[in-house]
BAZA-560294 format. One line per 3 residues: their letters; for each residue x, y, z of C-alpha. Coordinates in nm, 3 decimals, decimal comma. Layout:
! residues N
A = X/Y/Z; ...
This chain:
! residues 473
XXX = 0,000/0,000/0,000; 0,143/0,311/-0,098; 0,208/0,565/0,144
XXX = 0,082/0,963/0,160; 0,205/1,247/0,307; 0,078/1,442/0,626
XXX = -0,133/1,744/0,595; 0,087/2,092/0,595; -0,060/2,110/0,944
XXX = 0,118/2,012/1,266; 0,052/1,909/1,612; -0,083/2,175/1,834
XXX = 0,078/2,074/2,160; 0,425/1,856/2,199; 0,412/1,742/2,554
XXX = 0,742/1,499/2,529; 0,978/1,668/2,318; 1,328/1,706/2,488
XXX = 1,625/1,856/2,328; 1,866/1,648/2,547; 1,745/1,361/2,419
XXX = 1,764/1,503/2,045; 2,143/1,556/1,995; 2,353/1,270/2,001
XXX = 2,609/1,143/2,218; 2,900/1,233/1,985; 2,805/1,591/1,891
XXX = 3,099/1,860/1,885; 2,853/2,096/2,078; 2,789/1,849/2,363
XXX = 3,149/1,810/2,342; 3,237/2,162/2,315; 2,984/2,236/2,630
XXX = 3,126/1,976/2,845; 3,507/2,042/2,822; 3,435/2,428/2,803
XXX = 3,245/2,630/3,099; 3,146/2,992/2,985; 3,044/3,125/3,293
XXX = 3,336/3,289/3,336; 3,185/3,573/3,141; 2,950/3,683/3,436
XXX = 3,234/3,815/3,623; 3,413/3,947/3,342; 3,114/4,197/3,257
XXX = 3,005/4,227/3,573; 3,041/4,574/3,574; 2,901/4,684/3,240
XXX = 2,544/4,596/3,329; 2,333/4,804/3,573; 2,115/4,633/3,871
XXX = 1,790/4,819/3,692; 1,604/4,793/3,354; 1,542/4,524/3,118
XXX = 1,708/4,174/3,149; 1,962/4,107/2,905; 2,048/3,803/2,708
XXX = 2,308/3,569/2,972; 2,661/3,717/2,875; 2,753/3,319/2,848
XXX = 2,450/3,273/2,569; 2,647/3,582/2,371; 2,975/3,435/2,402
XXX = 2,839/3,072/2,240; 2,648/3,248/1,975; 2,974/3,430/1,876
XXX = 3,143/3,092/1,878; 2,857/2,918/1,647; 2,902/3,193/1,422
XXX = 3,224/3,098/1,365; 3,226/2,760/1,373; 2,983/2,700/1,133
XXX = 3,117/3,005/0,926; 2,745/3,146/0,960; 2,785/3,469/0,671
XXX = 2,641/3,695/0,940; 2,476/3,749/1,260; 2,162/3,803/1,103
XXX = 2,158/3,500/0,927; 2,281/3,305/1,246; 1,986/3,433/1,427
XXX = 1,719/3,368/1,138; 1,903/3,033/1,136; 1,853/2,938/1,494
XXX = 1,508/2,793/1,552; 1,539/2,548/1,287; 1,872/2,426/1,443
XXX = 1,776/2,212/1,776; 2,160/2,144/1,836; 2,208/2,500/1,846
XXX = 1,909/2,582/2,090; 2,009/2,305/2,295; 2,379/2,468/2,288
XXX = 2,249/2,752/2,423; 2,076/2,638/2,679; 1,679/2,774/2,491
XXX = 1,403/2,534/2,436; 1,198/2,545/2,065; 0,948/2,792/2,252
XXX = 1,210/3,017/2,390; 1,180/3,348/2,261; 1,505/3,410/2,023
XXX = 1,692/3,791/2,059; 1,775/4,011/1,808; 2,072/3,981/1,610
XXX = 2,165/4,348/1,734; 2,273/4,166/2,073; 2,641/4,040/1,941
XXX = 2,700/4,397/1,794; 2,648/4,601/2,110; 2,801/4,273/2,331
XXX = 3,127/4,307/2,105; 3,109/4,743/2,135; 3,007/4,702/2,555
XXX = 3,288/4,457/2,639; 3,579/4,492/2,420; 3,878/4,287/2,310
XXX = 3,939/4,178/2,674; 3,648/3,872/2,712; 3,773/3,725/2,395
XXX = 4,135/3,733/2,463; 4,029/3,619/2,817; 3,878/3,263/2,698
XXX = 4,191/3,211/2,461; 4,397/3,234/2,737; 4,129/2,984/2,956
XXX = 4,130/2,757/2,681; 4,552/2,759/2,619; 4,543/2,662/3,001
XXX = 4,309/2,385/2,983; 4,550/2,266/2,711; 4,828/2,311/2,933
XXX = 4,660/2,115/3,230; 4,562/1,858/2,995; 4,959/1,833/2,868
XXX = 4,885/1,886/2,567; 5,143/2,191/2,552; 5,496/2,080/2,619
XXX = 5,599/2,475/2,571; 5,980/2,478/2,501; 5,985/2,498/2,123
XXX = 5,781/2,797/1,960; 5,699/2,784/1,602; 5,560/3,157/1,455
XXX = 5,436/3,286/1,099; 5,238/3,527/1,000; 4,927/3,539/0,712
XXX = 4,721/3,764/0,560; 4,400/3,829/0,580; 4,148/4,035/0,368
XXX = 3,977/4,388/0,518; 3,625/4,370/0,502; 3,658/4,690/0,233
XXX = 3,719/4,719/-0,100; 4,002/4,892/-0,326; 3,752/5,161/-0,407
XXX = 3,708/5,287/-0,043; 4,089/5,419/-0,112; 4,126/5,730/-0,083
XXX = 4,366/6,105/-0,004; 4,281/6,142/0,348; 4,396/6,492/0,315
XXX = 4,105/6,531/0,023; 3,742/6,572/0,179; 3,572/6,441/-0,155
XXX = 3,548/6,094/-0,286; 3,730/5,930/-0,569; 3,508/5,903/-0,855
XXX = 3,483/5,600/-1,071; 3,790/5,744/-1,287; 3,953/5,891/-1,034
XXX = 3,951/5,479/-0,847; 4,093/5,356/-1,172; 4,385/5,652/-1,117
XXX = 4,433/5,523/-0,779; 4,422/5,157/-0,852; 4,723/5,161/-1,159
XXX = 4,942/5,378/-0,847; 4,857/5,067/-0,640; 4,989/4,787/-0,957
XXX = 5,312/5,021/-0,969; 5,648/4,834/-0,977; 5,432/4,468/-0,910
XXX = 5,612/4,234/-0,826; 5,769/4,379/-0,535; 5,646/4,266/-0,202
XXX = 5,604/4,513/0,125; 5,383/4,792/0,192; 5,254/5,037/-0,015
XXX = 5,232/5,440/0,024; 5,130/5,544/0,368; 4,927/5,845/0,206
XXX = 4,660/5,629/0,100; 4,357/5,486/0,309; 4,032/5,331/0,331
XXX = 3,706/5,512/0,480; 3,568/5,209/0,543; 3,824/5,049/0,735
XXX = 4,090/5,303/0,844; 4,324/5,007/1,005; 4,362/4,795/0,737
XXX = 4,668/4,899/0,474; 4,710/4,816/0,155; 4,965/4,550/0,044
XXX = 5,145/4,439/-0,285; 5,272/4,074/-0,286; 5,422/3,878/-0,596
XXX = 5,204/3,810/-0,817; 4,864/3,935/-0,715; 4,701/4,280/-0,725
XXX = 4,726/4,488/-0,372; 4,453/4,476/-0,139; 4,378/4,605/0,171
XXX = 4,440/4,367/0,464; 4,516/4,281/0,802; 4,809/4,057/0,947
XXX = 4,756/3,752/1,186; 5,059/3,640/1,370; 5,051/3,337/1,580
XXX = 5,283/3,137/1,767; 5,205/2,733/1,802; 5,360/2,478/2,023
XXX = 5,464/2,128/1,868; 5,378/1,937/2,090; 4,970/1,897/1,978
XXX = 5,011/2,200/1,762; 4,812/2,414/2,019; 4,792/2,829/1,912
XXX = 4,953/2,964/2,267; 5,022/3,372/2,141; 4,834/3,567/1,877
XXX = 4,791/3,919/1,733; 4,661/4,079/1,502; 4,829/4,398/1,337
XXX = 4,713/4,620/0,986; 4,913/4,406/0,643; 5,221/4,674/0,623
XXX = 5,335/4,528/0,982; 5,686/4,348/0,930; 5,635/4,019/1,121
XXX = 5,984/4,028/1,261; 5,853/4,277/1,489; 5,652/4,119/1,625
XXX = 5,865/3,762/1,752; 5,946/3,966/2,121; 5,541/4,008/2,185
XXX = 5,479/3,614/2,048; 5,754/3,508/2,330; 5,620/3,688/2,625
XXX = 5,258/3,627/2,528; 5,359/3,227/2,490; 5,557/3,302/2,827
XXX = 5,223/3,412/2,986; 4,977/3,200/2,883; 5,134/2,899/2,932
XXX = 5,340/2,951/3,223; 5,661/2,807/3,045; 5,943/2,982/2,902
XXX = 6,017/2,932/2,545; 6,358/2,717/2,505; 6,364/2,763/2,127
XXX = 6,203/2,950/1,857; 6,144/2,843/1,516; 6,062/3,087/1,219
XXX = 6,166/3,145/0,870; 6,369/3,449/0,711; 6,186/3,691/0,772
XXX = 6,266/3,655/1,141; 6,631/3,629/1,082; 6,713/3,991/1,185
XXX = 6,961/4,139/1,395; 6,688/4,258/1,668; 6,583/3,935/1,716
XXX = 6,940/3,742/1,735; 7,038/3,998/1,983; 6,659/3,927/2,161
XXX = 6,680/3,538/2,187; 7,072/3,562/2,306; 7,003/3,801/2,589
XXX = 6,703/3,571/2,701; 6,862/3,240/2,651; 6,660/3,123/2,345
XXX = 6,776/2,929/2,090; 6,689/3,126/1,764; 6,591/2,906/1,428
XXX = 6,576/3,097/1,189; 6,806/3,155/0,880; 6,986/3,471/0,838
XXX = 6,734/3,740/0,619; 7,035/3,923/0,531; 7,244/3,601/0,434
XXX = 6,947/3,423/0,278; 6,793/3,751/0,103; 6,894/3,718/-0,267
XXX = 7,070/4,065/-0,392; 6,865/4,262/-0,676; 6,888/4,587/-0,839
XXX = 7,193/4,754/-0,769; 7,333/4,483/-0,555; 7,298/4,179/-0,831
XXX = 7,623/4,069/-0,900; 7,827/4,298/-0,665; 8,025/4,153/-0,372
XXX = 7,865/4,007/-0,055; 7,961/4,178/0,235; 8,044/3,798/0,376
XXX = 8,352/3,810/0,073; 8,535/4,058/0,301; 8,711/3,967/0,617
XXX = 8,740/4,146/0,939; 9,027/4,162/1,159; 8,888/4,219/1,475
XXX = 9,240/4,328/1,685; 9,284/4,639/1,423; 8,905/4,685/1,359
XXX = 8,917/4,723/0,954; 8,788/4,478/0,701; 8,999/4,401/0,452
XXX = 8,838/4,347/0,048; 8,872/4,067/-0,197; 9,141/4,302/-0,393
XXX = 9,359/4,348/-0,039; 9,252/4,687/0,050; 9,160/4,799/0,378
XXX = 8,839/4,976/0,525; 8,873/5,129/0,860; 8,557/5,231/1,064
XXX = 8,409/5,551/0,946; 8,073/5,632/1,079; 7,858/5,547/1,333
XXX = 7,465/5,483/1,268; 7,276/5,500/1,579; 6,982/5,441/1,508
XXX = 7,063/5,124/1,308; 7,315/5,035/1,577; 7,574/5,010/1,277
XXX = 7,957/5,111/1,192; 8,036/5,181/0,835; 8,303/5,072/0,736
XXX = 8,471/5,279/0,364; 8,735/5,205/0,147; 8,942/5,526/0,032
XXX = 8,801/5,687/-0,300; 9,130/5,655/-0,493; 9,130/5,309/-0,408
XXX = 8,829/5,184/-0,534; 8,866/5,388/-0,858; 9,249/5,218/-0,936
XXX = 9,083/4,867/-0,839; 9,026/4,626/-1,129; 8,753/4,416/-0,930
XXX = 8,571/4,763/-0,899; 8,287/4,650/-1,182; 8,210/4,313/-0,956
XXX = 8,214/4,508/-0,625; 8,056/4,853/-0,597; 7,853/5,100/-0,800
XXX = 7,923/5,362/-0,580; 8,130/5,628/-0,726; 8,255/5,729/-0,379
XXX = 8,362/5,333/-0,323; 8,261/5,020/-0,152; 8,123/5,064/0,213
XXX = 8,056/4,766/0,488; 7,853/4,781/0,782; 7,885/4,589/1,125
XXX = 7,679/4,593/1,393; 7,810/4,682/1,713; 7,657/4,324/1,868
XXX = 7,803/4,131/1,552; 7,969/3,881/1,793; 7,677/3,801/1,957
XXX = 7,474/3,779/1,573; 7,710/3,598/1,450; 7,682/3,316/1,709
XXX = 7,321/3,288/1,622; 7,373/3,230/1,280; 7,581/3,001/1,302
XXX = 7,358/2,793/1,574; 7,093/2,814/1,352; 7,261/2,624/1,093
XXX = 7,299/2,316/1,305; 7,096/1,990/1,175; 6,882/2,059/1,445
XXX = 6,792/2,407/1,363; 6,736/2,260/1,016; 6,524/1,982/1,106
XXX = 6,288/2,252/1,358; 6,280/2,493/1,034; 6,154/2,183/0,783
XXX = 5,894/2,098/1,048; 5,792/2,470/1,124; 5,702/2,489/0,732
XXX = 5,411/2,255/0,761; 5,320/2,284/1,128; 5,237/2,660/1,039
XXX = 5,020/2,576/0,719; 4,817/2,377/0,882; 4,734/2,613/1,163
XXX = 4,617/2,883/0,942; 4,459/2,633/0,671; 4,248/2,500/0,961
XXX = 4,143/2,860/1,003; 4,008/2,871/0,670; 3,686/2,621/0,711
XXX = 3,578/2,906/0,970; 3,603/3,217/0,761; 3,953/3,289/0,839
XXX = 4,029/3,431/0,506; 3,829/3,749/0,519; 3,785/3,999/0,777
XXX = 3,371/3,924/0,973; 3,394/4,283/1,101; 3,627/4,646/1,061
XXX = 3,853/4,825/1,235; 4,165/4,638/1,400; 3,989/4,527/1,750
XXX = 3,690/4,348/1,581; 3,936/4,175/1,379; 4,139/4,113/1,634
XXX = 3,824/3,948/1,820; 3,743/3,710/1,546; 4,155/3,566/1,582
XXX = 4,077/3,479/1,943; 3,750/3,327/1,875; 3,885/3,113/1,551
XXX = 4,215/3,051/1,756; 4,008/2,883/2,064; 3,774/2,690/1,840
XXX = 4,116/2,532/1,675; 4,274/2,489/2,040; 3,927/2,350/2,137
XXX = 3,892/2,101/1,863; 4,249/1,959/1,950; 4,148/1,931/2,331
XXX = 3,842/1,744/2,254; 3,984/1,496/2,066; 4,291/1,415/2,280
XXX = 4,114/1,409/2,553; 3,795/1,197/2,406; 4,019/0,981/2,304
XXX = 4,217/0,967/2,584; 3,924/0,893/2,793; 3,847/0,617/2,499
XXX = 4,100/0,408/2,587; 4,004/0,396/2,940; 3,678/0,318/2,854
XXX = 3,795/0,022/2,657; 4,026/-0,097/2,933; 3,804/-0,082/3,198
XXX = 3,515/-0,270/2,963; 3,761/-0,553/2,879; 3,822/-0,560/3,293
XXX = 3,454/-0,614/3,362; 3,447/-0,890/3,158; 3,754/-1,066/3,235
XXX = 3,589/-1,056/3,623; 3,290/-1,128/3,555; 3,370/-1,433/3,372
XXX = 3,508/-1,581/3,650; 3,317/-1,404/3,938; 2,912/-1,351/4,036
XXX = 2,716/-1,127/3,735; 2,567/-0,974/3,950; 2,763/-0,732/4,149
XXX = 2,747/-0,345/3,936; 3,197/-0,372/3,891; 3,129/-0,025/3,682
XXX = 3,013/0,138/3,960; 3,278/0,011/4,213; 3,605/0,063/3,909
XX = 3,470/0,435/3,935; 3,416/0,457/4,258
């Protein structure tokens, strides 16, 4: 007999629906709510809410809608909150029933503008110590990188900030072929230019793709279970060498244990942060920039500054054609002696076409801490150092493509503290996700051990006695 649908209409009354009993066992939410306890937000924002007036939505039913947005990559809050009385996992998440009354999507907004950075960067740091407790962090080695990610603004929100009137359409293509100059050339682009839509962001040129206007994430990840431990967030034109000192100390922090080692490619390799890692013990690897950065323009084919030696007792290098260049100038704010070869010299040399274009002849620098640099570089060309750069390479990729299934890729919100905001969220999903499963499966295995007891006993012992319930205690 051939079935028929139900009428369009449903039951008036449900008098035995629970959600409880609706979500499965395995869900990530049930997981997610019993390895994670939000109420820390009550005392967080305790003081941003008055004793009179309406009642406002529970701070800890804000914090898990900002966290479904993300995990689920919802496109907006709007959408999340249309979304959420068809979705019983997510009521049940949140603690509402299918009758509760839902709040408006205007709720995250104001939450985010009322508390700040603060409560977001507070349960990154609760979840990196749950890690920590749960040893999943063994803290000594620190692997960093940066990525970029796109402004929530387009090119044509550009503008002269010192000109009151919009670009038109014309004037945007004008502004965009400034933007293409020279491409090819990776770094930052004019600081005279900015967005009206999102002030923070900066426009960036890399290799081989138009410049946009983005924002810079830069992370720092333990090896051990490849938990996130520091993060910040900075506008694109940020050079992430400046920022290994801040991923340190915030790793330092939040973890309670002093990095040992830190792994990081090139861009890393500069003198501030040699000097940094020496004077606080820390193994630095990280290749040289300045060995490892390939000479162009008016350096191709000219004479590495590593072809001339330096005789430390009578502080003068000496060239490849025998000359000598004592110590000139000083550059403090480089931290940097010049070192110059006499005019005359270089203009009788015969090697002058392969080392210097300069008419006034061939300079060197040295820092004033090349000692100490020079130790660094050479530790981090140890098979070790080697090994720890090879490893960082893929560790760090798969951080940030992890990101990418929620939304990493693109800016949710503008300005550099909203941004900032979604890094911690996305950042304590990923650390969350690891916890879970190391410790579900963790917790697995004792499960399996203490099932295979039960049976062993009561094989040989009475069936009756509850050995669960005593193996528990």
């Amino acid at each position: 007999m051939m079935g028929r649908e139900a009428s369009e209409s449903g039951k008036l009354f449900y008098s035995s629906i629970n959600l409880e009993q609706r979500i499965r066992t395995d869900h990530i939410l049930r997981k997610i709510k019993k390895h994670i306890d939000f109420d820390f937000v009550y005392k967080e924002v305790k003081e941003q809410y008055g004793s009179n007036g309406n009642v406002s939505v529970p701070p800890p039913v804000i914090l898990k809608m900002m966290l479904l947005l993300i995990i689920y990559n919802v496109r907006s809050e709007r959408e999340l909150i249309d979304t959420l009385p068809e979705r019983l996992d997510w009521l049940w998440f949140l603690g509402y029933d299918i009758d509760n009354e839902i709040p408006n999507h205007s709720v995250l907004s104001k939450a985010r503008n009322r508390w700040g950075v603060e409560i977001f960067k507070h349960l990154f740091e609760k979840v990196v110590r749950q890690c920590v407790e749960a040893g999943l962090v063994a803290g000594k080695k620190l692997f960093m990188d940066s990525s970029l990610v796109q402004a929530n603004a387009a090119n044509n929100s550009v503008i002269w900030p010192e000109k009151l009137n919009k670009y038109l359409e014309k004037g945007y293509k004008i502004l965009e072929s400034r933007l293409e100059e020279k491409e090819g050339v990776e770094g930052k682009t004019n600081d005279t230019w900015k967005s009206e839509t999102d002030p923070d962001a900066s426009i960036v040129r890399r290799k081989g793709r138009k410049a946009k206007l983005e924002y810079q994430v830069h992370r720092g990840v333990d090896g051990k279970a490849e938990i996130i431990t520091s993060s910040e967030v900075t506008p694109g034109k940020v050079n992430e060498a400046h920022k290994l000192k801040d991923l340190v100390e915030q790793h330092k922090m939040n973890t309670g244990i002093k990095a040992q080692t830190v792994i990081a490619d090139k861009k890393y390799g500069t003198n501030d942060n040699y000097i940094y890692c020496y004077d606080n013990h820390i193994q630095g690897h990280m290749r040289s920039l300045k060995e490892s950065h390939g000479r162009e323009g008016r350096s191709k084919g000219i004479y590495s500054e590593e072809m001339f030696s330096y005789d430390k007792k009578r502080d003068v290098f000496i060239c490849p054609g025998g000359e000598e260049l004592p110590r000139r100038v000083y550059h403090a704010d480089r931290k940097q002696y010049e070192y110059k070869a006499q005019k005359k010299a270089c203009q009788e040399c015969g090697l002058r076409s392969k080392c210097t274009n300069d008419k006034g002849g061939r300079t060197v620098k040295r820092h004033e801490r090349q000692d100490t640099i020079d130790v660094m570089v050479n530790a981090a060309k140890s098979d070790q150092s080697l090994t720890d750069i090879k490893t960082r390479m893929h560790l760090m990729e798969r951080s940030f493509a992890r990101s990418v299934r929620y939304g990493y890729k693109r800016a949710r919100w503008r300005r550099l503290w909203r941004v900032q905001i979604q890094e911690y969220i996305t950042a304590s999903i990923q650390n969350i996700m690891i916890l879970i499963k190391n410790t579900e499966k963790g917790l697995g295995g004792v499960k399996k051990i203490m099932d295979i007891s039960i049976k062993i006993i009561k094989k040989y012992f009475s069936r009756d006695i509850n050995y669960e319930k005593i193996i528990l205690g």
